[in-house]
C-alpha positions, -999 to 999 in steps of 0.1 A, spaced: 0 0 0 28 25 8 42 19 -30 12 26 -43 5 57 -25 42 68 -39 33 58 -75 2 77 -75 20 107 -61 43 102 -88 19 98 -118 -2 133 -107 29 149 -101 41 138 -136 38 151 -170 23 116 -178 -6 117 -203 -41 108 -188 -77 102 -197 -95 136 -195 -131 128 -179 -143 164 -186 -131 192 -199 -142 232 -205 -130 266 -207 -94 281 -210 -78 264 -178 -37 275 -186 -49 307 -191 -70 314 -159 -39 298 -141 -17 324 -160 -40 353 -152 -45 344 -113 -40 365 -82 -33 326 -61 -29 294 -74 -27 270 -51 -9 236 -63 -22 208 -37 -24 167 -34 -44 151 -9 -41 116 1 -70 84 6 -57 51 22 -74 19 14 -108 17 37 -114 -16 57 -150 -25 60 -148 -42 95 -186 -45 96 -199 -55 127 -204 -93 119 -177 -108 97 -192 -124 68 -211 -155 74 -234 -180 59 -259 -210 61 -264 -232 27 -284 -260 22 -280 -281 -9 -303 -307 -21 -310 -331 -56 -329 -302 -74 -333 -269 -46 -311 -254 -20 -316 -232 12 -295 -198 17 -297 -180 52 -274 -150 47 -275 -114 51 -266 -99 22 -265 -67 -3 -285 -85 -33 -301 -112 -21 -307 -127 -58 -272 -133 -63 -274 -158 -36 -295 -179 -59 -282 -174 -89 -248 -184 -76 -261 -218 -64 -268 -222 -100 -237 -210 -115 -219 -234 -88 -242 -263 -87 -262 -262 -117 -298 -262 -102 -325 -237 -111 -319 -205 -93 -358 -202 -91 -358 -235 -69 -336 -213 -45 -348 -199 -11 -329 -175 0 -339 -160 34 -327 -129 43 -315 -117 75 -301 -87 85 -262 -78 76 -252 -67 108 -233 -38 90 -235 -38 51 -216 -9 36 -206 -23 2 -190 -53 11 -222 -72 16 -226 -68 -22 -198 -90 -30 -206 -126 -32 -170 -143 -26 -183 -156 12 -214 -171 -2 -198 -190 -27 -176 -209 -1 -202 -216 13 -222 -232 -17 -191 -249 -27 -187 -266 7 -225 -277 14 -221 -289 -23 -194 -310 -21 -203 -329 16 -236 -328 6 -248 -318 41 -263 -282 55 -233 -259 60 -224 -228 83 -192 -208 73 -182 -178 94 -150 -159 90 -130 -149 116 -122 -111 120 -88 -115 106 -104 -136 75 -126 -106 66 -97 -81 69 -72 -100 46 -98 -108 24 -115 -77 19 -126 -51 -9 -110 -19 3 -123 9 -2 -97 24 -35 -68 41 -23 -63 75 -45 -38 103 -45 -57 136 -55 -37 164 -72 -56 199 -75 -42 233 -88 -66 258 -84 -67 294 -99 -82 326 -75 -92 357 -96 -108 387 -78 -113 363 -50 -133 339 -72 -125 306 -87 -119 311 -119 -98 277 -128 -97 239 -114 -76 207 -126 -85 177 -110 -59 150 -115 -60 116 -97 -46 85 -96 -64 55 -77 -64 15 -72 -100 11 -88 -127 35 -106 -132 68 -117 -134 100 -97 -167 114 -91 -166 147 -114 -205 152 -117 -199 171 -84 -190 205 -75 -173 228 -83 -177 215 -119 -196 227 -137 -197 262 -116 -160 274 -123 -155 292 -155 -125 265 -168 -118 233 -158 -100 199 -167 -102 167 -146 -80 133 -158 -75 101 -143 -47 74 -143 -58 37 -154 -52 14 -119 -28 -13 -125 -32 -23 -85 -41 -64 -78 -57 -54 -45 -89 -65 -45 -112 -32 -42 -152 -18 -41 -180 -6 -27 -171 15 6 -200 38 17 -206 64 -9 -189 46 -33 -160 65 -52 -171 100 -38 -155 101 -7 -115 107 -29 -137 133 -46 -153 152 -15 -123 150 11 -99 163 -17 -121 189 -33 -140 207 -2 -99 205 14 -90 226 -14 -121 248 -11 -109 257 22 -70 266 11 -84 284 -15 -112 308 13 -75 311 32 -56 324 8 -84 344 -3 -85 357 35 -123 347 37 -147 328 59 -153 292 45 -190 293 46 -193 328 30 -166 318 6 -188 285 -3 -223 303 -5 -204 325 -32 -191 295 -50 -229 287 -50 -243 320 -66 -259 320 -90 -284 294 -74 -293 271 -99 -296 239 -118 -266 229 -138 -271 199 -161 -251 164 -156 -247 132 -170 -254 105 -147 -277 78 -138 -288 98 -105 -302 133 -119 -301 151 -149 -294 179 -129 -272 194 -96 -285 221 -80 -260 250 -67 -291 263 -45 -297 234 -28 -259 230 -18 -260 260 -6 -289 256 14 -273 232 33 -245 248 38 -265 273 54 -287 249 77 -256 237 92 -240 264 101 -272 277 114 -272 248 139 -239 254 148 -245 291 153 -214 294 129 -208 332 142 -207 327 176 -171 333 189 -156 302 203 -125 300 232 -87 302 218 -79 266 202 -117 262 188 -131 264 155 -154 252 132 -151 233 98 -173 229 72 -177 203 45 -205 191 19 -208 175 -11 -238 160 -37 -242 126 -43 -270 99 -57 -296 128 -63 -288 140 -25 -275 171 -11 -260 167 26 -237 198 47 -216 192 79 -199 215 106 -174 200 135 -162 219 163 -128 208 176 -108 218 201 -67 213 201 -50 214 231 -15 229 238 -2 187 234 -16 196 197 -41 169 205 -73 168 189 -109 166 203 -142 165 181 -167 180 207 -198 183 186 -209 180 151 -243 190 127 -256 183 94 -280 190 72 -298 169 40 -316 179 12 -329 148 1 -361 155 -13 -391 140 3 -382 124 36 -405 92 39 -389 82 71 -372 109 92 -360 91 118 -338 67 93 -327 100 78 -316 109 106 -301 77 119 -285 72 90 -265 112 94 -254 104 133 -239 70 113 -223 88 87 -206 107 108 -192 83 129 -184 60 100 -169 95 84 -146 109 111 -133 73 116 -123 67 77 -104 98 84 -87 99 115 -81 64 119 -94 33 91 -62 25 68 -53 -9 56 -17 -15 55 -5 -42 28 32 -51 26 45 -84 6 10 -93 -4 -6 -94 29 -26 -69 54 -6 -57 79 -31 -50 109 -60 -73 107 -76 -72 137 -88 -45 159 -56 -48 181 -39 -33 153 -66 -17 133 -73 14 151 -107 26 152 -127 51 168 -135 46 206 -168 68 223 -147 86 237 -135 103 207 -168 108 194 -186 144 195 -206 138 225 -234 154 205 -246 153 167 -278 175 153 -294 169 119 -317 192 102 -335 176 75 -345 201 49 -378 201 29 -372 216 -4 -404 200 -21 -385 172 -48 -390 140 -50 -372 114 -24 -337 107 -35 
């Protein structure tokens, strides 16, 4: 993993050709014609999915059906991989679902079921595999690794250029979101992944490289532009309106409601109220699968530089909320499952194997490192659920 973090610095650092993903405006010359530009690459480690169970799983195989008990992503691939192992009729398959005990991508792959199908198949008797914790940590999908390079162009204290260059173990980056499409000139290119590590679905799948990396840069770029980052962000924003985008989630991204939840937020947070010496605020969001979602954090760092998340808030925009309490359920986890991924989850491979897989080596976040509070405000803006 740490030679792969050094190759990707390498290829965004480099002169290498790569495969432009989008592409508009005069970027060289808003970079030649800037008051800043800020040259900046931002790291991702690979993301373990230490879900709460490790994966398990019940099959039952018999002349012409078969039982699955599993909890898993896509329960139909259950049966259809009894068929693709065994050869009977995946319509002569019950599957019975159960719950995942912590999904987060990695209960869409179907690698543990399969054992299991191969097993009962061969001694032709009901079977129960479980994996032990350090089983599901060597053999898991990561979340990609990527190295994020972004140089950025300020003009009149506006964004006026961004190149998004990025090199990562698996997928694209996520360039639907913004800023594109609301800076005047931009260029974003990826690098092709030549990694073996197994990788895939974490979370928000292939927009959390994009978010930590671009809203970081948003807030260099309100620094050097000596500006508060929520003022600087609701600028970014104006004019409020839809811009249009290709991708299977909406035909549209909508700079107002960004911005509205930029401002719900920091309302909660009461962004303006003055906080002791060696407290602040930070604020993040980002636009993904036809939702809009803001956050604030208030840490405090000590004079031992250490760090302490007090609270945190957020706000969603997404659409229609059929079941607040799940909305809101689902934030307080985000958060938690967020400010983990970044203070703590990294896989460590060397020579082919994971480093630190079990909890005695895989640091993780404890309660007490939590904020001890987390408000949500969900936002009714009238569309449709997302």
């Amino acid at each position: 993993s740490e030679a792969q973090i050094q190759e990707f610095h390498r290829l965004v650092a480099s002169d290498t050709p790569a495969t432009v993903l989008k592409e508009y405006g005069e970027l060289e010359q808003a970079i030649e014609s800037a008051d800043v530009v800020l040259d900046h690459a931002y790291e991702h480690p690979l993301l373990v999915h230490a879900c709460m169970e490790p994966l398990n799983c019940i099959v039952d195989i018999r002349d012409d059906s078969a039982t699955v008990v599993v909890g898993h992503q896509w329960p139909h691939s259950a049966a259809t991989e009894v068929e693709r192992v065994t050869g009977i009729d995946a319509l002569k398959v019950q599957v019975i679902g159960r719950r995942m005990g912590g999904g987060f991508g990695r209960r869409g792959e179907i690698d543990n079921v399969r054992e299991a199908v191969a097993l009962a198949h061969k001694v032709k008797r009901p079977v129960k595999v479980t994996w032990t914790r350090e089983n599901d940590t060597e053999q898991d999908f990561f979340g990609p690794a990527a190295v994020v390079r972004i140089r950025a162009a300020l003009k009149d204290g506006k964004i006026s250029g961004w190149h998004h260059r990025q090199a990562q173990t698996r997928g694209n980056p996520r360039h639907i979101s913004f800023p594109i499409g609301i800076v005047p000139s931009c260029k974003v290119e990826k690098f092709a992944s030549t990694s073996h590590i197994p990788c895939g679905t974490w979370r928000a799948p292939l927009h959390l490289q994009w978010a930590f990396a671009a809203e970081s840069m948003i807030d260099e770029l309100a620094y050097a532009a000596d500006e508060d980052p929520l003022a600087f962000r609701l600028k970014l924003m104006t004019p409020e309106k839809p811009y249009a985008i290709d991708d299977w989630s909406a035909k549209e991204i909508h700079s107002g409601r960004m911005a509205a939840c930029y401002r719900a937020a920091a309302e909660l947070a009461d962004w303006s109220k003055k906080r002791p010496d060696g407290t602040g605020l930070g604020i993040a969001g980002h636009y993904t699968f036809g939702s809009y979602a803001a956050c604030v954090l208030e840490v405090t760092v000590n004079e031992r530089e250490k760090l302490r998340i007090n609270k945190a808030w957020g706000a969603i925009d997404c659409g229609f909320a059929i079941n607040p309490n799940h909305i809101r359920a689902q934030m307080e986890g985000g958060f938690i499952d967020g400010l983990n991924a970044a203070l703590f989850n990294k896989a460590i491979i060397k020579n082919g194997r994971v480093q630190n897989n079990n909890f005695d080596t895989l640091r993780w976040m404890r309660m007490r490192e939590a904020p001890v509070s987390i408000d949500v405000a969900i936002i009714d803006s009238g569309y449709e659920p997302t």
